[in-house]
Backbone as a ProteinNet text record, in pm:
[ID]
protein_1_A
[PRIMARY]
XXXXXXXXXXXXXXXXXXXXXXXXXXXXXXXXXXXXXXXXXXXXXXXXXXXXXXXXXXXXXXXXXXXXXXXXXXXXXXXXXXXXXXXXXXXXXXXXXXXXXXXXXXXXXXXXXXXXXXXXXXX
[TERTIARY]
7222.2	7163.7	7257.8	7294	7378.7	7333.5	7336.6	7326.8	7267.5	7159.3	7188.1	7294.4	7290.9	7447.6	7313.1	7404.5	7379.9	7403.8	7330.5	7375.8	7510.7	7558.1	7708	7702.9	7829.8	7867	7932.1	7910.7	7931.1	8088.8	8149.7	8286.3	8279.2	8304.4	8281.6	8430.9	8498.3	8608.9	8662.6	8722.2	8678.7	8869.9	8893.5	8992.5	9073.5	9182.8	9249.3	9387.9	9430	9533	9652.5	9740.6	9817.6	9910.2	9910.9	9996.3	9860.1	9761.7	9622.9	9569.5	9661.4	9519.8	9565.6	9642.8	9609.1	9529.9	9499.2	9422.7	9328.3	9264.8	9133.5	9101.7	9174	9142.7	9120.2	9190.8	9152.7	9011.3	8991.5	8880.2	8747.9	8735.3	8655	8637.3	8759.6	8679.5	8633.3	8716.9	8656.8	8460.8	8473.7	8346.8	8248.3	8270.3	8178.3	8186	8259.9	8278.5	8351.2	8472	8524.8	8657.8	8726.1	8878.4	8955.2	9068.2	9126.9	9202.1	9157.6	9204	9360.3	9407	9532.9	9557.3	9683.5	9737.7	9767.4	9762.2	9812.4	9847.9	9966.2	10037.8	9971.5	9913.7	9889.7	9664.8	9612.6	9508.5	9499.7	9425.4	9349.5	9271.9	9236.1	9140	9067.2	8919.6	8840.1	8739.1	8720.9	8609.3	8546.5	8404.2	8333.5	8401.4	8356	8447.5	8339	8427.5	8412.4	8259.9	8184.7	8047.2	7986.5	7991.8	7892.5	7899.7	7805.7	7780.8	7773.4	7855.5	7881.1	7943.8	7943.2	8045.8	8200.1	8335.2	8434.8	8463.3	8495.3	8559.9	8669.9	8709.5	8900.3	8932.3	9021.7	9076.3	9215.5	9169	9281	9361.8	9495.9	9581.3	9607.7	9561.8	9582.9	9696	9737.7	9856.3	9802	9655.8	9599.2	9500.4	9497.9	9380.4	9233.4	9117.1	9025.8	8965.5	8901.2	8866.6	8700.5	8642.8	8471.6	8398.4	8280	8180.6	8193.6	8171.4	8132.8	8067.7	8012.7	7946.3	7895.4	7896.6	7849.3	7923.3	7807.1	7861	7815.3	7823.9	7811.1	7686.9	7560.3	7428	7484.6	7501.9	7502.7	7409.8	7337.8	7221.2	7182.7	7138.8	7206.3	7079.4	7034.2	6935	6968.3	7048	7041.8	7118.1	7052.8	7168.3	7213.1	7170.5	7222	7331.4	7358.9	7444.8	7592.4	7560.9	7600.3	7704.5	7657.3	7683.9	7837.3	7762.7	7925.8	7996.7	7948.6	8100.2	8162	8094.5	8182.1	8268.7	8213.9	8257.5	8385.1	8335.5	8510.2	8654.6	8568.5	8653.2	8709	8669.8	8740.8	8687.9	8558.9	8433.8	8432.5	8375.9	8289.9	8137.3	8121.8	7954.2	7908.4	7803.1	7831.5	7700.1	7562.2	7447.2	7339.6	7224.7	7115.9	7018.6	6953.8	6878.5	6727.8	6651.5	6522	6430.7	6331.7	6210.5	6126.6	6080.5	5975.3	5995.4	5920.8	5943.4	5984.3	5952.6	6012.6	6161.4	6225.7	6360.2	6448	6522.6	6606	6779.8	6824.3	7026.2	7087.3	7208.3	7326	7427.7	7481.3	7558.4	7713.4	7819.6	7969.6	8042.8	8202.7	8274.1	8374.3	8427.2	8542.5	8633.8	8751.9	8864	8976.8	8907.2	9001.8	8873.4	8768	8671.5	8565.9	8572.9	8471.4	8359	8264.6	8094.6	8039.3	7971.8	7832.7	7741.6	7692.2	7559.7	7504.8	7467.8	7408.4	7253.6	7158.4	7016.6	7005.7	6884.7	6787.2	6781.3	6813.4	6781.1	6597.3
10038	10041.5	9968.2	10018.7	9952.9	9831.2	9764.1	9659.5	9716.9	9695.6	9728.9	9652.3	9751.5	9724.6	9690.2	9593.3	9522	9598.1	9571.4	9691.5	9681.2	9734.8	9826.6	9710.4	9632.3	9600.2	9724.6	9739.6	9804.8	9778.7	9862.3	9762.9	9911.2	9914.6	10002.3	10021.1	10163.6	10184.6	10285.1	10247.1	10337.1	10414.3	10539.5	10547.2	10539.6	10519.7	10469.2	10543	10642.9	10653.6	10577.5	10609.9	10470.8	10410.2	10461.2	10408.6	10335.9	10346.8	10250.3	10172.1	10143.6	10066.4	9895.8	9817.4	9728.3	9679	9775.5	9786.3	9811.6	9873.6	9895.8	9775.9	9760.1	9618.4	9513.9	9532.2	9384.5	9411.1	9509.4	9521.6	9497.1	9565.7	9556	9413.5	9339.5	9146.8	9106.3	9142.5	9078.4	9129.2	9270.5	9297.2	9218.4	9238.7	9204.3	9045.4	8951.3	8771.1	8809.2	8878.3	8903.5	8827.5	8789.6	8740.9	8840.8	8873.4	8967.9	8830.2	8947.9	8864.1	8871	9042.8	9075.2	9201.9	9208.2	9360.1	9410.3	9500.4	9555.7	9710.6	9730.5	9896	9967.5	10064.4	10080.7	10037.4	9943.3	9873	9743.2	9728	9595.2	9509.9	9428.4	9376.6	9252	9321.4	9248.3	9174.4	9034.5	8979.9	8891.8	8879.9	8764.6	8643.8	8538.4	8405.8	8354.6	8248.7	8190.5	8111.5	8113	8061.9	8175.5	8305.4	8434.2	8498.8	8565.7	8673.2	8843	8932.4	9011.3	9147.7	9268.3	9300.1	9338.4	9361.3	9415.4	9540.5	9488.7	9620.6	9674.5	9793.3	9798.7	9933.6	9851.9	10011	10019.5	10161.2	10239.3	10348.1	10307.5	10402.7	10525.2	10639.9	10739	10815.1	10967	10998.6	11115.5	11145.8	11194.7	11133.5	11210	11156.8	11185.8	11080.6	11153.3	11329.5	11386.8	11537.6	11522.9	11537.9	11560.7	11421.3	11462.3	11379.9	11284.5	11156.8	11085.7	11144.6	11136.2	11183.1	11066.9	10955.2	10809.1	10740.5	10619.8	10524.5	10422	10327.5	10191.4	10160.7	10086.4	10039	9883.5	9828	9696.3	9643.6	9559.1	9502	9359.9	9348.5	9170.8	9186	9004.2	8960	9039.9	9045.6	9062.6	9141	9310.1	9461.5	9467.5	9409.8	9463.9	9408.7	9260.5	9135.3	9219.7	9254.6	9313.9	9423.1	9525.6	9647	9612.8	9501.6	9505.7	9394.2	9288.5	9263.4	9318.5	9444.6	9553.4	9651.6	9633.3	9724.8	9657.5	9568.2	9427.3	9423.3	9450.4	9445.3	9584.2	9702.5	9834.2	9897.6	9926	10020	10101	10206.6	10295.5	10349.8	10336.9	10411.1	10550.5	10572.1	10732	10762.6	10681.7	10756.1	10660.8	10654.7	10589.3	10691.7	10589.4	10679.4	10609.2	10664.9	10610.9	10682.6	10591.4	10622.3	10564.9	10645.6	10514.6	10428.4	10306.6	10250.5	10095.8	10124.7	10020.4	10001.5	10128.8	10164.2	10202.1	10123.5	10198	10132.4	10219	10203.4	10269.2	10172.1	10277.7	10333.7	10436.4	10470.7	10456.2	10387.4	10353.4	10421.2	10392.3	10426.7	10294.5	10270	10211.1	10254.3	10186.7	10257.8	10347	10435.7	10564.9	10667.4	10611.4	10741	10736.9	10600.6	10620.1	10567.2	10643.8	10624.3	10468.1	10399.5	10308.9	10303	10212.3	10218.5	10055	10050.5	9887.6	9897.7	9822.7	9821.8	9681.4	9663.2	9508.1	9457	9338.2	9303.1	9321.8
6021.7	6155.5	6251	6364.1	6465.5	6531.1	6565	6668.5	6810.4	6879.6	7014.5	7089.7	7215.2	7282.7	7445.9	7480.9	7607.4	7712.3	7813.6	7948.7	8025	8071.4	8070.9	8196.1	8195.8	8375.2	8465.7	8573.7	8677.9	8767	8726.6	8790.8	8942.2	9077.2	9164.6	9207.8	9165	9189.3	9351.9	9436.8	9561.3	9602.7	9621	9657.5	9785.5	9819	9943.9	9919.7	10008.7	10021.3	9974.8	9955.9	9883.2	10032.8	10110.1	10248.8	10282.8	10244.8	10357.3	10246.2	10142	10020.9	10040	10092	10140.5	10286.8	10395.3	10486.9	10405.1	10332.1	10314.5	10200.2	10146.7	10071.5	10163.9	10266.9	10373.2	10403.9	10446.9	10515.9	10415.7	10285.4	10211.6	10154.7	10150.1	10110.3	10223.8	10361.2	10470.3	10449.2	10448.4	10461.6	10362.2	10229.8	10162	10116.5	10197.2	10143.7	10016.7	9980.7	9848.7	9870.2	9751.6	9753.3	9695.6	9733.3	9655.6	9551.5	9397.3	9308.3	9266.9	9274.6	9232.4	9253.5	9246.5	9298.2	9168.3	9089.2	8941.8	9002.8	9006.6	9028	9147.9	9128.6	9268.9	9299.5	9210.6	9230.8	9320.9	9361.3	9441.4	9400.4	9346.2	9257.4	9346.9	9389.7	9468.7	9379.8	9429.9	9340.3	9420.4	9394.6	9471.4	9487.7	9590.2	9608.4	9458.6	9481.3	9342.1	9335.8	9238.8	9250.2	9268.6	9356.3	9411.4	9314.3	9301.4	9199.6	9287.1	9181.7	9238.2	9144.7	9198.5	9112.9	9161	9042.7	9114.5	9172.7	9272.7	9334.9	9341	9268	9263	9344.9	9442.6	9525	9459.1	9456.5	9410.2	9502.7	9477.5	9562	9495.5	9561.4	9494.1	9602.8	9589.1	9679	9791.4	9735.4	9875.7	9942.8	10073.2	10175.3	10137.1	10175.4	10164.5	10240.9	10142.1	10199.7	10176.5	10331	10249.3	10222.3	10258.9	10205.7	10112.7	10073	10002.4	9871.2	9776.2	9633.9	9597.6	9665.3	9614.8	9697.5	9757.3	9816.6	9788.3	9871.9	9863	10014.2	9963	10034.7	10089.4	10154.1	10198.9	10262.8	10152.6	10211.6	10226.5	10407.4	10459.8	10543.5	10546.7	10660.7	10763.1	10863.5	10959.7	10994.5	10979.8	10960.2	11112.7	11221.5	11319.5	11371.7	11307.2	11341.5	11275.4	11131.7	11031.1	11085.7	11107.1	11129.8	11287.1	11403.4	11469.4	11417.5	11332.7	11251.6	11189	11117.8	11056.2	11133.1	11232.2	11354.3	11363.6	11428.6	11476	11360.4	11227.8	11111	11087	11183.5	11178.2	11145.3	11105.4	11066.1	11201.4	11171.2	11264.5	11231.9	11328.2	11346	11342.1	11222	11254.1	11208.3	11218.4	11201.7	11228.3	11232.8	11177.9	11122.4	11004.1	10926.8	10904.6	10845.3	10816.8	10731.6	10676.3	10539.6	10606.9	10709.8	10782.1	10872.6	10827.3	10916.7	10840.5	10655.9	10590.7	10580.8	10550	10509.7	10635.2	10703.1	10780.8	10765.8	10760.8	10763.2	10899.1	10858.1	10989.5	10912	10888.1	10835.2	10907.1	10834.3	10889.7	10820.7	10811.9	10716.5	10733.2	10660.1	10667.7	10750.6	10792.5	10839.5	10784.2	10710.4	10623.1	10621.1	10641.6	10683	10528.9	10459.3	10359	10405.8	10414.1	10418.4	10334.8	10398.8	10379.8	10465.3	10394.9	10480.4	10493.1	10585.1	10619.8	10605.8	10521.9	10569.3	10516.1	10591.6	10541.3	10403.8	10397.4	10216.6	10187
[MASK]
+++++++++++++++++++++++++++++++++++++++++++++++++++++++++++++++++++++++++++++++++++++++++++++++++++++++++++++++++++++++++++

């Protein structure tokens, strides 16, 4: 009989042009309180500051641009989404929706500055 196996960590891998994957690495620790830990070939290696819990984030330089929609993104969820949303702005985000479930659930949808989709809502 095997052993059970423990639940899987989540490591969140996002792609970046390889001419924009240190801009988008800036932007993504700025955004999320992350340190970049290390550069390995054409990766970024983002990690919570030290003490936060979190998971990694590794951008990867790949050799094309993004095409299309997102297939998965990333939810960012903070006290205060509206404070939120123009420091992301200031940090090079753009604005490109608001959404809602009511009147419990509401987001703004951004992208980064290479055009990848998130979303800001309430913790």
């Amino acid at each position: 009989m095997s052993q059970p196996q423990s639940a899987p960590t989540v490591h969140v891998v996002l792609d970046a042009a390889e001419r924009e994957l240190v801009r988008v690495a800036d932007f993504w620790a700025a955004a999320l309180h992350y340190r970049r830990a290390q550069r390995l070939e054409q990766y970024e290696v983002l990690l919570p500051e030290e003490g936060a819990h979190g998971f990694m984030l590794l951008i990867q330089g790949v050799p094309e641009a993004k095409s299309g929609k997102n297939r998965m993104h990333l939810d960012v969820h903070v006290d205060d989404p509206a404070a939120e949303v123009e420091r992301l702005i200031a940090l090079g985000a753009t604005r490109i929706s608001e959404g809602d479930l009511g009147e419990t659930i509401q987001w703004t949808t951004l992208t980064d500055p290479v055009g990848n989709e998130f979303c800001v809502a309430r913790r």
